[in-house]
C-alpha positions in Angstrom: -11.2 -8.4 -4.9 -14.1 -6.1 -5.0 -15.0 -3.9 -8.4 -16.2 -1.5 -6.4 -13.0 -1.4 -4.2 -10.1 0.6 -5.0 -6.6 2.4 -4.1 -7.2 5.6 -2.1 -4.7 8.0 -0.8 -5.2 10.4 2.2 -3.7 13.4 3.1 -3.9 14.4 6.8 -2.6 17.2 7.9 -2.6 17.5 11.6 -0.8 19.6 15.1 2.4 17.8 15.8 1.0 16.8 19.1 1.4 13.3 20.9 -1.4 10.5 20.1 -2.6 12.1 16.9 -1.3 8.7 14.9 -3.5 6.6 17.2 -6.6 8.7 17.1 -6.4 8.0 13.0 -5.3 4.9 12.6 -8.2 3.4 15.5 -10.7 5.3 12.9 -9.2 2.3 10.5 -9.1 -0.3 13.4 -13.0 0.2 13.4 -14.0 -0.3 9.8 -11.7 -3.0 9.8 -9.9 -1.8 6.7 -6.1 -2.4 6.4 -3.8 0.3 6.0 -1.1 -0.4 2.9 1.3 2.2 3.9 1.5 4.7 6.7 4.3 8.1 5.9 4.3 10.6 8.3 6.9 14.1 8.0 6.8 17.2 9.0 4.7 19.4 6.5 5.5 22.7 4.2 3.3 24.4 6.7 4.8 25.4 10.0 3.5 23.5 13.1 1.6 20.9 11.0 2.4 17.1 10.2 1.7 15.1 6.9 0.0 11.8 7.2 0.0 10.3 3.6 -2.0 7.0 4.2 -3.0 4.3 1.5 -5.6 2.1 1.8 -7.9 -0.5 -0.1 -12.0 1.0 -0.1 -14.4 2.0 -1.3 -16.4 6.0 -2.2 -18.7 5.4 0.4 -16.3 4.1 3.0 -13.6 6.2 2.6 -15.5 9.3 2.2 -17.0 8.6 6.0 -12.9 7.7 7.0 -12.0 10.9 6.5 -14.9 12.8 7.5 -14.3 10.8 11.3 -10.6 11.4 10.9 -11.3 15.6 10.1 -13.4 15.1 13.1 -10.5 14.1 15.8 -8.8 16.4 18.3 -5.5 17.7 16.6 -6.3 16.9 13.1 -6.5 19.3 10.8 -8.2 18.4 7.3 -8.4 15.1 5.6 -8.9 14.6 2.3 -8.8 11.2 -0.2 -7.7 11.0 -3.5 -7.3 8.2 -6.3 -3.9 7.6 -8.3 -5.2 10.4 -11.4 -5.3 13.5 -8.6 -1.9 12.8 -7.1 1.7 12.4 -7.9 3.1 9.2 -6.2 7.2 8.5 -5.7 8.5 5.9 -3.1 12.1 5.2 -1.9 14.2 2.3 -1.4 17.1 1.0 -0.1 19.0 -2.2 -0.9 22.1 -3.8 0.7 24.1 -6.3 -1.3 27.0 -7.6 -1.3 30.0 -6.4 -2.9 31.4 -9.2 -4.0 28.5 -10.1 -6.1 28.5 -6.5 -7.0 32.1 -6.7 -8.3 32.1 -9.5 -9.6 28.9 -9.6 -12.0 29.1 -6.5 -14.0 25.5 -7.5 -14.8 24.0 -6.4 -11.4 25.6 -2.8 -11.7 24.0 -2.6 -15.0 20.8 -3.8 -13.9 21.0 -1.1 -10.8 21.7 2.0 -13.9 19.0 0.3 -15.8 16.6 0.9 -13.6 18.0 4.6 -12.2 19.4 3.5 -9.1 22.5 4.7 -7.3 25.0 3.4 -5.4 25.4 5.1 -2.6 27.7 3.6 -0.3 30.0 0.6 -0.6 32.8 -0.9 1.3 34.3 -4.5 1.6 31.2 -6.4 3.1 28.4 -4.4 1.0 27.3 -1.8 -1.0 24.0 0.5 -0.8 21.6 0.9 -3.7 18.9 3.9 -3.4 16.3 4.1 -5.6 13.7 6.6 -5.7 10.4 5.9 -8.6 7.0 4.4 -8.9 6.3 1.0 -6.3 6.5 -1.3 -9.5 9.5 0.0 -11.0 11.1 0.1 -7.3 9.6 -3.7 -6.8 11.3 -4.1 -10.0 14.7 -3.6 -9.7 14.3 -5.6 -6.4 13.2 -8.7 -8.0 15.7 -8.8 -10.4 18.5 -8.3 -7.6 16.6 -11.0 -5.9 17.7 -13.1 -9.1 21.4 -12.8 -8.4 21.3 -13.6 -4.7 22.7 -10.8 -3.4 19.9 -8.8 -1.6 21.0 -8.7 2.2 18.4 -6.1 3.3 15.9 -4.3 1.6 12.9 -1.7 2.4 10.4 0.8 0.9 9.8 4.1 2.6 5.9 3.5 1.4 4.0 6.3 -0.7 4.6 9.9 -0.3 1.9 12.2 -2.5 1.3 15.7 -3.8 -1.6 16.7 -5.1 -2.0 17.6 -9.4 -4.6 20.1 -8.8 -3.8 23.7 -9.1 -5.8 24.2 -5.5 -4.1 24.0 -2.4 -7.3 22.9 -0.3 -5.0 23.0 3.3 -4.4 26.9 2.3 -7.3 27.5 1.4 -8.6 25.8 4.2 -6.4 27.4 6.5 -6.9 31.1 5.1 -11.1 30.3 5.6 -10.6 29.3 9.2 -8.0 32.5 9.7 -10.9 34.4 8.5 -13.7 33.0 10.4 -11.3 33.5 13.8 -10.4 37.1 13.1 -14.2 38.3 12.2 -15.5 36.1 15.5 -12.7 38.3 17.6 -14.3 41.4 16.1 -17.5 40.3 17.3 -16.4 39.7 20.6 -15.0 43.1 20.7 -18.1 45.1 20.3 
């Protein structure tokens, strides 16, 4: 791979309106550059959706991304951030079968080992949930995968918060409030 290449996350916030996901991810499409993992929610702002995107690039590259993502109708701000400006958990879920589960006191104690829960179980299976880093989720899965007794599994895929003290969609949204309000008052006169 690449030096120069690395992991980027972006956070998109956007309207909750129909084709927004398409309008960002043909932005990717067009530089050719694969998306890792794609989590989209509702947002801690009313009326606005949270794309958290990861990707494989590089400054240059992703800094022109997200200035043509910022740039499409119903999108709101982009911005990109490597793994020191953010805080990164995933979650998983893994189906296994009782049986093994019951009968190999070794597998429960590799679940607690690595702070999993079991969440469900019933005659056929049990459900594990894990929530952590992607290795230590990844983790637990291989060693599972050494008993033989993953039926299902899945990752919901990155979801991020910031470190930094600034909330730059706030502030963001409180300069464009601004700008609004004293183009109204222009308007009026």
């Amino acid at each position: 791979m690449d030096t120069f290449r690395k992991l980027y996350t972006i956070i998109i916030f956007s309207e909750n309106v129909a084709g927004v996901l398409n309008e960002i991810t043909s932005v990717f499409t067009r530089r050719q550059i694969n998306i890792e993992s794609l989590n989209v929610s509702a947002s801690s702002i009313e009326g606005l959706h949270r794309y958290t995107i990861t990707c494989w690039s590089d400054d240059f590259t992703i800094e022109k991304v997200c200035k043509q993502i910022s740039k499409k109708i119903g999108v709101v701000r982009a911005n990109y951030y490597i793994s020191d400006d953010i805080f990164v958990q995933e979650v998983a879920l893994y189906k296994i079968e009782t049986s093994h589960l019951l009968n190999r006191p070794e597998i429960s104690k590799l679940i607690r080992s690595h702070g999993g829960k079991i969440v469900e179980v019933n005659t056929d299976y049990a459900i594990v949930s894990k929530e952590g880093l992607t290795d230590d989720i990844i983790s637990l899965y291989e060693g599972l995968m050494k008993w033989n007794c993953v039926r299902q599994y899945v990752r919901s895929g990155p979801i991020a918060v910031t470190k930094s003290r600034r909330e730059l969609i706030s502030e963001y949204l409180s300069a464009r409030k601004l700008r609004y309000e004293q183009q109204a008052k222009l308007h009026e006169q």
